[in-house]
N, C-alpha and C positions, 0 to 999 in steps of 0.2 A: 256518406261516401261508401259506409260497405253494404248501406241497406239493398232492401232487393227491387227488383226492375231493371229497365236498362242505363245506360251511362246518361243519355238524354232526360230521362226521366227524372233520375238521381239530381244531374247536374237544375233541373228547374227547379225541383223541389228548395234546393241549396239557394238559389237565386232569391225565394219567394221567404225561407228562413232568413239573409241576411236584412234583406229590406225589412221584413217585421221585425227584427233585432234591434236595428242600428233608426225603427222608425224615419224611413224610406219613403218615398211614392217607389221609387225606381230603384231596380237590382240589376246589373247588365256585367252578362261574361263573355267577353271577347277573348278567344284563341288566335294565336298567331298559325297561320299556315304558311305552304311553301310561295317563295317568292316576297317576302316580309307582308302579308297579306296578313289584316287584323279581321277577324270573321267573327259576327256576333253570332255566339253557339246558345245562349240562354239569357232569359230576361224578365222580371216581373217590374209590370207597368209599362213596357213601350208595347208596341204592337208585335203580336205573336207570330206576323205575316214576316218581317222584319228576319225574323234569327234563321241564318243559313244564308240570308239575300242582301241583307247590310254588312258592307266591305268598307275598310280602311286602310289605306297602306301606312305602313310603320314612319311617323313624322306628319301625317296627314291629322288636324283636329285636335283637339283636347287628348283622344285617347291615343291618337299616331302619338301625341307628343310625349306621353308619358310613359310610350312604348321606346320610343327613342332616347331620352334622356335616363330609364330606367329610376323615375324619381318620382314620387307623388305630387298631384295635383290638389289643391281644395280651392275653390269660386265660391264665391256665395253669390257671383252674377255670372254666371259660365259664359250666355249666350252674347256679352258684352266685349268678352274677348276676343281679342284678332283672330287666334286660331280656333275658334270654335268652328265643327262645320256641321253645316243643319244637312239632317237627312229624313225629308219630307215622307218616306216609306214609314219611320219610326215614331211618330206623332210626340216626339220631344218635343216639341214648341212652346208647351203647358210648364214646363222646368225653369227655374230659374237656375239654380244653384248647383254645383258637381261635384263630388270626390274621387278621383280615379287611382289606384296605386297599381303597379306590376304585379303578376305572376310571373317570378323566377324560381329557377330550380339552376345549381348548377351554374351561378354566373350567367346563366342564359334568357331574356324574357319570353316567358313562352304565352303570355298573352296578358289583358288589361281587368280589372276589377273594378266598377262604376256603380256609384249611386247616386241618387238625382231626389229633389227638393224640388217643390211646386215655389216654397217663397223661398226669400234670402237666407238660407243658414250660413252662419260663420263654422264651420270645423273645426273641433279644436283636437287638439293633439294628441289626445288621450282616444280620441275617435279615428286619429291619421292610422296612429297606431293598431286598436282595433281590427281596421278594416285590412292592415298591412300583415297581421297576423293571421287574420284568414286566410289572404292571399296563399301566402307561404302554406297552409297547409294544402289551400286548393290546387296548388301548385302539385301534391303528391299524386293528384285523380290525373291530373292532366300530362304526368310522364307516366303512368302508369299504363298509357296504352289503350285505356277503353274509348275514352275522349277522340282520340286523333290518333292513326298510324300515324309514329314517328316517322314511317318511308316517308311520308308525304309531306312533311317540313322538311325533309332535305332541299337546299338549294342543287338544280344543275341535275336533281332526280333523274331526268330522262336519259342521261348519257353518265351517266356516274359510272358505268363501266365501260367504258370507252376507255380508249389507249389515252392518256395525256402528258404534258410537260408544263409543268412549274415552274417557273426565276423566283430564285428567293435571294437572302443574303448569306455567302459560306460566313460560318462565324466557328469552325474549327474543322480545319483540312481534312481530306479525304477523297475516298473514290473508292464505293461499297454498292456491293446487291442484296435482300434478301428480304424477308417475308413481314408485310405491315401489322403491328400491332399498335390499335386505338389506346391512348393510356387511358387505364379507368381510373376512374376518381370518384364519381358519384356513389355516394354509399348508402343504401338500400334500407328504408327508416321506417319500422315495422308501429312502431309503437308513439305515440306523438303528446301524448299525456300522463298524468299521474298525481296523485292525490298525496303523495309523498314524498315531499321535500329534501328533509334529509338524508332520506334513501338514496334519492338520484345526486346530490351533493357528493355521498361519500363514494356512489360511483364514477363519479369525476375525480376525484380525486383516486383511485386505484388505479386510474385511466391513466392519469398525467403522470404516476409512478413509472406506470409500466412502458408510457412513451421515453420519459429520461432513460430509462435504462434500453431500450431500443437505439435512442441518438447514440448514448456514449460509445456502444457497441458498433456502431457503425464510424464514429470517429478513431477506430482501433483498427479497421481496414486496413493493412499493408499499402494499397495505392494510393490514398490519403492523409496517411496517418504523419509524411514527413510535414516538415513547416513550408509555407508558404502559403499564397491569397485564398489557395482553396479552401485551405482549414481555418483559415478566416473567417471565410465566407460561414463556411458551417461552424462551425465555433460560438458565433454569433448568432446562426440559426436557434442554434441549442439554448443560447440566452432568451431566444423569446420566450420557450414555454414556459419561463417564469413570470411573465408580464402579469404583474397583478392587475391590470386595469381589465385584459384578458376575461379572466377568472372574474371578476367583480360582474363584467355583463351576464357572463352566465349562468353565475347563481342567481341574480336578478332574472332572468328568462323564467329560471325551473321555479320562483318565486309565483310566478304570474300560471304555474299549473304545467309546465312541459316538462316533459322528461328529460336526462340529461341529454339523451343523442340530439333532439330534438333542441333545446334551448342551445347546444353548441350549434346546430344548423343556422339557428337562428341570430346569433350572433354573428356566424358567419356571412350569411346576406346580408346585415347590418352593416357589416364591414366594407363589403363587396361594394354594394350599392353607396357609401357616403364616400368611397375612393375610386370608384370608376371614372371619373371625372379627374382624376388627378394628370395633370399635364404634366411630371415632371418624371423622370427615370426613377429616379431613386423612389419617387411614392408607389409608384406600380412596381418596383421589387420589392417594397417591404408589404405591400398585399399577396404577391406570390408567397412570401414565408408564412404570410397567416393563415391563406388559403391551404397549404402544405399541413403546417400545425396542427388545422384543424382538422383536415381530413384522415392524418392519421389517429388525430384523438377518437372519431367518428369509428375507425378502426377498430381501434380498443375497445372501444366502449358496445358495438354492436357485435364483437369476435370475427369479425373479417377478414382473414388471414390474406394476405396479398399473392395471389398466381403467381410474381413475377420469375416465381425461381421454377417454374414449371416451361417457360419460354421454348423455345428453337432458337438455336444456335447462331441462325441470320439472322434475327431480330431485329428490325428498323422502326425505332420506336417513335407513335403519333402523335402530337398534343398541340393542344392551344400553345400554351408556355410550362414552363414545369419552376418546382420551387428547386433550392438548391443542393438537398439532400435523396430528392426523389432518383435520382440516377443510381442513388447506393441500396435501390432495393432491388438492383439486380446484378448478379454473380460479374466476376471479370471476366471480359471476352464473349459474355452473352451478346450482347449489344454490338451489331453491327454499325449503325448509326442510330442520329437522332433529328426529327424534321418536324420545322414549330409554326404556328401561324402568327406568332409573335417573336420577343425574341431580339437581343441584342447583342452586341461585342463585349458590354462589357457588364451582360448580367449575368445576375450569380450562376445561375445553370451552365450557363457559356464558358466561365470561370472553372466550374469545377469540370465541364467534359474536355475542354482542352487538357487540364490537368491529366483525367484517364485516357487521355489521345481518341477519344469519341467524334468520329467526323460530325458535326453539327451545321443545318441550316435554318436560316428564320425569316420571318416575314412570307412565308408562303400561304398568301391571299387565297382563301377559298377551300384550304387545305382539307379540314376535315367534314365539309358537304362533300369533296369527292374520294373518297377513301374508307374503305373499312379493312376490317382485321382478316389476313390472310392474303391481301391482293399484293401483286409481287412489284418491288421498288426499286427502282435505278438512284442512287444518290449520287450526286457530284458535285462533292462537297468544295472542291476548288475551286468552282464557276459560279456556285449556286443555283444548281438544275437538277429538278428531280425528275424524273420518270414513271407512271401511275400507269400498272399494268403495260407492262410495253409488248410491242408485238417481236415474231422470232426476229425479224431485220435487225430492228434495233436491241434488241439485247445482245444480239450476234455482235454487232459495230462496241457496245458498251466493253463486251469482252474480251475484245480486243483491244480497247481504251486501258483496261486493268491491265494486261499482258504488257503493255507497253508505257504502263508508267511505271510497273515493278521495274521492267528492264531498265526504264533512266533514273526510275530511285537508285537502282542497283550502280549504274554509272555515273552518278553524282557521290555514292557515297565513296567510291574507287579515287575520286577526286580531293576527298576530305584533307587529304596531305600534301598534296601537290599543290605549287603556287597557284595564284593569281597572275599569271605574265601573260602579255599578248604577244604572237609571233614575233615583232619588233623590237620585244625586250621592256617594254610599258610595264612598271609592278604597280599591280593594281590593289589596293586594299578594302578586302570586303569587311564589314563589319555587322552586328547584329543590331535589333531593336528591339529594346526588352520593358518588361513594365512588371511580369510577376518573378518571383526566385524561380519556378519551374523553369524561365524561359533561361538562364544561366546552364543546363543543362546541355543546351545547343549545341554549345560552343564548342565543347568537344564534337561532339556530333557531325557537325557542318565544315570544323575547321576554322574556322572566320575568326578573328585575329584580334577583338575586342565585341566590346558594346557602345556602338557611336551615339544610341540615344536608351538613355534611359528614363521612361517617364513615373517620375514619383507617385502622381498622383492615385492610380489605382489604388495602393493599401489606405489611401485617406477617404476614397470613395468607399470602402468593404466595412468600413465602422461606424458607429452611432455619435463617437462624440472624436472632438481633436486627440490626435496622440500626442501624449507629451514628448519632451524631448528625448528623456531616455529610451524610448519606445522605437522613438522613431530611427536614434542614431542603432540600436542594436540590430535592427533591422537594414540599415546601409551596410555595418558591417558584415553580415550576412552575406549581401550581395557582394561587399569586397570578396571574403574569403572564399565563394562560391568559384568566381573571375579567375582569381590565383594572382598572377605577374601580369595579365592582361589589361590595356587601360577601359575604364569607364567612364563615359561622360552621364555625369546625373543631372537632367532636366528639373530646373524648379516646378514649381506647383504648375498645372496647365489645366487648373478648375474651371468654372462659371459655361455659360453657352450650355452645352449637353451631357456636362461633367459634373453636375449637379453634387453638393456635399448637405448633407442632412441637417449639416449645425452650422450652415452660413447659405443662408438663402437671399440670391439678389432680388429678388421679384422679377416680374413679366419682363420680357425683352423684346423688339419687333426685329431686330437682328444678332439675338445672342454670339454668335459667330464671331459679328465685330462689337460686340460689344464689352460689358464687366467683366472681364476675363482673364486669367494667367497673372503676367507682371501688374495689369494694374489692378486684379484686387490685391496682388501681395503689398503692391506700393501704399495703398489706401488701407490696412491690416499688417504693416511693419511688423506686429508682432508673431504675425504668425511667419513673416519672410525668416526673422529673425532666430525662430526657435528651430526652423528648416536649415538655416546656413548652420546652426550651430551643431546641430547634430552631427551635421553633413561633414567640420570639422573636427571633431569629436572619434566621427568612425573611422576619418581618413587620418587622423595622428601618428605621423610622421611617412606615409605616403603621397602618391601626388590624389589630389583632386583638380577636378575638373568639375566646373558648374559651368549650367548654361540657361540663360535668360530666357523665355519664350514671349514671344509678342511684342514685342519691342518695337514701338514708331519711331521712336525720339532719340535722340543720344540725349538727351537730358534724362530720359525713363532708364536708361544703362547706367548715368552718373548714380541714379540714386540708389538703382541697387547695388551696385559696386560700395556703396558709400556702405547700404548694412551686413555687409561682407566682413569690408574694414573694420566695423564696431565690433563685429563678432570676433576679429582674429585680437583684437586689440584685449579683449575680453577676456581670452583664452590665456594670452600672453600673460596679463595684470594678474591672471591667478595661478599664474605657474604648470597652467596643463599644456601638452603636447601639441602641436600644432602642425598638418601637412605641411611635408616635407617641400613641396615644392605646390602652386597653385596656378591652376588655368581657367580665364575667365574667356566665355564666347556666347552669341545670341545666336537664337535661333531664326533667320530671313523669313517671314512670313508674312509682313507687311510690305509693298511694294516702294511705297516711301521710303523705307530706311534704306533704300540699294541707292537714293540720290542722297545719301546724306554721307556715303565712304570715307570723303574726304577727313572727316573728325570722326568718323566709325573707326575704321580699322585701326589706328594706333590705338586703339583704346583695348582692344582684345586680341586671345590669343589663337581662338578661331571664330569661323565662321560656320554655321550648318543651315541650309537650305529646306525649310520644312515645306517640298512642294503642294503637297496636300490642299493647306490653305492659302498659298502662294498664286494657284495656278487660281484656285478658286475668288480670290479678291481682284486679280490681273482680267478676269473675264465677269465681275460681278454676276457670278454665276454659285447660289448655292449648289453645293455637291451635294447635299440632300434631298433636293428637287426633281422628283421623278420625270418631271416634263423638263428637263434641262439635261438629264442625264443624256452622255453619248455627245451633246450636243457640240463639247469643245474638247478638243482632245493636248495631252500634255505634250506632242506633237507638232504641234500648231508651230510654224516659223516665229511669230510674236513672243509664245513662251522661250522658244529655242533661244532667240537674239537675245533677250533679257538674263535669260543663264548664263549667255555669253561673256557679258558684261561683267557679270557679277565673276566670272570665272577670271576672266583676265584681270581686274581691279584687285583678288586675292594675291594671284600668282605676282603681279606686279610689287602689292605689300609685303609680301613674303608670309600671308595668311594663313596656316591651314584651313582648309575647306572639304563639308563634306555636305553627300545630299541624303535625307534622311529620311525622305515619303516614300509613296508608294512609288513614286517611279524609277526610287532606285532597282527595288525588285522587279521589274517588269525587263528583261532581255533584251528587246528592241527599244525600251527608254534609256534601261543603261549606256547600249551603245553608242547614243545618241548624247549620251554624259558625257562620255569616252569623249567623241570625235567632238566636244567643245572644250577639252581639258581636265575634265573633273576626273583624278584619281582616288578619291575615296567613296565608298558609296555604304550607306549604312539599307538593312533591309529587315525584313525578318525572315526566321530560318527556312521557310521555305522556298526561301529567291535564292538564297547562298548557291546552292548546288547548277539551276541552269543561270547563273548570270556569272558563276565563274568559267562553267562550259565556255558561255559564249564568250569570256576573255579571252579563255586559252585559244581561240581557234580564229581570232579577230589578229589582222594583222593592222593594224591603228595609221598608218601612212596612207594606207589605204581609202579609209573610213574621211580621214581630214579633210582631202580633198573635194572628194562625191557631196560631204554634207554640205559645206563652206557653199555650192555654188546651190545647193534646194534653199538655201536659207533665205535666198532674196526671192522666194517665191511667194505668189499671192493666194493659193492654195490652205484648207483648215486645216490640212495635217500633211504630214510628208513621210507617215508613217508605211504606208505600200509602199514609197520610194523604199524605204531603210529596209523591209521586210525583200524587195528583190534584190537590192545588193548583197544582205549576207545568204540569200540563194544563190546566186551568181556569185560569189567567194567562200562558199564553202564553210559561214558563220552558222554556230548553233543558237538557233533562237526558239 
């Protein structure tokens, strides 16, 4: 690699050294280029006409496929299989047998490493490995730049500075400008061997000292440092760097002749690559922390001091996804926003930037093929819209957007004390929807008059193993003491589907959604129902609790949990401990069935909550995560409307409390559409609070009853333009 000649030359030599190595006919190195275009750049034994002219696209053939799947291949009959594809220019046809493994660097495959057998060889492992350890260094020639201008693997190269607009997903409010920074990660690996073991051992280990004392220090941060899921989150980051399994592969690596920086890299691919494949939430967050780990070990170990406190003040920071402590390598208030090409609601990085009030978006497709450091960012982080270079128009229109949500921040927050009443004298109560301690802050904030839903499950998703009971009740209490005199409803578990828990895994589902989930894993797992009510009685001793069922089909699924309620109080009572003072039991409507089952429903509880979410979403057999379905049915719809109808006057008739607790209660024109069918409680989260009580105050409700009552028998998908010109034409804030 560093001999002399040029990079082509280099690169054949290398081809013509592994086949005589690994006893070969065939050496063949395939570069990925722009447009996932697999290019043979070098080869000993196919034909020489071949390299530069033999193309493959990524998933195309033995080597597309192992460009795609990022996993090694071994044949000892290559040309037998389906996806073999014969390339008549290459005079392969002589081959039987194949081994192909990736070049990555970086999480990224930047192209294929092949050798080729006249007869049948079997590969064995020891050989996988071999050639997989090449790769990985060849991988160093091939970002290095001689190989390939990286310009030239950019996807969308041609217009990459062009003005553009991004849809992603907000996954932490906002509405910011200011200047792109690429996050780096890749760490610059000078040295790749060593003939001394111990040496590089004990510099790993100085390494991992000097990371502990790096996390602790950043777990002492002022905006972190209170309790709650963020310091979970990271708390438990901190627990990894003591993963002895960790540490065991990388002394084995420096075993085999690498350096320390070099065997943590390699570990790190190891890593990358056997979990890139992982289908579940939680397995792709516990790769972003090792991925994090290790690159600041990489850190440590090569003296790479991190730029990040050298930043600009706008700073809109770029990445794939980030792990959950990487936000703390930069100052407060440096960070304007942050925008990911991955990226969830409720992964850790999301976790902790809501925490620092970090407008955040994710899932922006394409993101960093069109973007580099220094190009100027529109975020909008409410809608989920970024802006890539914009021209003077639109940042002129953006500016204006700023200008005028300070002002309705500013007159929503004018609002925080004044009621919920509509013209007519309607008292309407908003409430919040919370799931971490940070979100109990609100309430002051926003005014809003409880927490209509609280969902437990987040602190059970942010750990490695179950919490026990004491864990769990001190952590309700918390959220008591947090609330004050204001009531809480605490949602049981609402696991399984995309809620994934580390230490109870259901297997594959083809409709997780409707499937193992909420009450009936708790019903099928009593004990884990059991230690949740208990606690839940425990924190709330001698106040009221309120629990509430999720997923509920059946009035037999509410008997039974009612029933380990009762065991639990009965429980409490038999040994003399404190017991809520007073208790309210209610499910959450989110199966369509249980709204025909009122009859024996409602005496049995003391409310009722309408989770539209998955309500609306089961009512139109319509995943809401279906990008081709998205848009396509709106919570609008006359259908939805009548069925809330129902379920509204079947309460009021009961004398139910009822409340709606999805998204549409925050949405303005859904709410008012709550409104004009009854529904006086509405739960949201804090950023509805302030325009949905706007549009209380300025809604005159006699009005509303009427106009809606007669859209409702229409045959139209939504009636949401109707709603949106009447409170134009009456003078509603929406």
């Amino acid at each position: 690699m560093a001999g002399p000649g040029t990079a082509q030359e280099r690169l054949d030599l290398i081809a013509t050294l592994i086949a005589r190595e690994l006893v070969a006919e065939v050496c063949s190195i395939y570069v990925r280029r722009a447009g996932d275009v697999l290019e043979l750049f070098a080869t000993e034994g196919l034909r020489t006409d071949a390299v530069h002219a033999t193309r493959l696209m990524v998933g195309e053939g033995l080597v597309g496929f192992v460009a795609a799947q990022a996993m090694p291949v071994a044949l000892a009959d290559a040309q037998a299989h389906p996806l073999f594809a014969y390339r008549p220019e290459t005079g392969e046809e002589r081959y039987s047998s194949l081994m192909g493994v990736p070049i990555v660097r970086g999480g990224r495959v930047l192209g294929v490493l092949v050798i080729q057998n006249q007869t049948q060889r079997n590969y064995g492992e020891e050989e996988i490995e071999i050639l997989e350890t090449t790769a990985m260094v060849l991988a160093e020639m091939v970002v290095g730049g001689d190989i390939l201008n990286l310009d030239a693997a950019r996807n969308d190269g041609e217009t990459a500075a062009l003005p553009q607009r991004l849809e992603g997903v907000p996954l932490s409010p906002g509405l910011t400008m200011g200047v792109a920074l690429v996050h780096r990660r890749r760490v610059a690996i000078e040295r790749m061997l060593s003939d001394d073991p111990e040496l590089e051992k004990e510099r790993v280990r100085l390494a991992l000292d000097a990371l502990h004392i790096q996390l602790d220090e950043a777990l002492e941060r002022p905006e972190i440092s209170a309790a709650g899921e963020h310091r979970d989150v990271l708390e438990t980051f901190r627990m990894f760097a003591d993963d002895r399994g960790w540490m065991r592969r990388i002394h084995e690596a420096i075993g085999l002749g690498f350096s320390a920086e070099a065997a943590v890299q390699r570990v790190q691919e190891d890593t990358r690559m056997r979990m890139a494949q992982a289908n579940t939430a939680l397995l792709r967050e516990r790769l972003l922390d090792f991925e994090e780990l290790t690159n600041r070990l990489l850190r440590q170990l090569v003296d790479d001091d991190d730029d990040a406190m050298q930043l600009p003040e706008n700073a809109i920071l770029v990445a794939r996804s980030l792990g959950p402590a990487e936000l703390l390598n930069y100052e407060p208030g440096v960070l304007r926003a942050v925008i990911l090409e991955e990226g969830s609601a409720n992964a850790h990085a999301t976790i902790v930037a809501r925490a620092m009030g970090i407008p955040l978006i994710g899932r922006l497709n394409g993101l960093l093929s069109r973007i580099e450091t220094g190009d100027e960012v529109l975020v909008d982080a409410e809608n989920g819209v970024v802006y890539l270079r914009p021209g003077d128009e639109v940042t002129a229109n953006f500016e204006l957007a700023l200008a005028a949500r300070g002002e309705r921040l500013e007159a929503y927050r004018s609002l925080r004390d004044s009621p919920a009443v509509t013209q007519d004298g309607t008292q309407i109560t908003l409430l919040l929807n919370a799931g971490l301690l940070a979100d109990t802050n609100h309430l002051k904030e926003t005014g809003a008059e409880g927490i209509g839903l609280y969902r437990t499950e987040i602190p059970f998703m942010m750990r490695e193993s179950y919490p026990d009971v004491a864990t769990q009740a001190a952590f309700y209490a918390r959220v008591i003491e947090d609330v004050g005199d204001k009531p809480v409803v605490f949602r049981t578990l609402d696991i399984g589907g995309d809620k994934a828990l580390p230490y109870l895994q259901g297997g594959a589902e083809e409709n997780p959604a409707m499937g193992w989930r909420a009450t009936r894993i708790a019903l099928d797992r009593p004990a884990m129902m059991r230690h949740q009510l208990r606690a839940l009685i425990t924190a709330c001793r001698e106040r009221e609790l309120s629990v509430m069922f999720p997923m509920i089909a059946q009035v037999s699924e509410l008997d039974a949990a009612r029933r380990l309620l009762d065991m639990e109080l009965e429980r409490a009572v038999g040994l003399g401990l404190a017991v809520p003072a007073h208790i309210r039991v209610g499910v959450m409507l989110e199966v369509p069935a249980l709204a025909m089952q009122f009859e024996n429903l409602l005496p049995r509880i003391d409310f009722l909550s309408v989770g539209s979410n998955d309500l609306v979403q089961f009512l139109f057999a319509s995943d809401r995560g279906n990008p081709r379905l998205e848009g396509r049915y709106d919570v609008l719809a006359p259908a939805v409307l009548n069925f809330l109808k129902k379920i509204a006057d079947s309460c009021r008739d009961s004398g139910t409390q009822l409340t709606v607790c999805g998204e549409m209660a925050g949405d303005p024109v859904a709410a008012m559409a709550l409104l004009g069918l009854g529904y006086e409680r509405l739960s949201m989260s804090a950023v509805g609070v302030g325009p949905v009580k706007a549009m209380v105050r300025s809604l005159s409700l006699n009005d509303l009853v009427g106009y809606q009552a007669r859209l409702l028998h229409s045959s139209a998908p939504s009636i949401r333009r109707h709603l949106r010109g009447f409170a134009r034409d009456h003078g509603v804030e929406v």
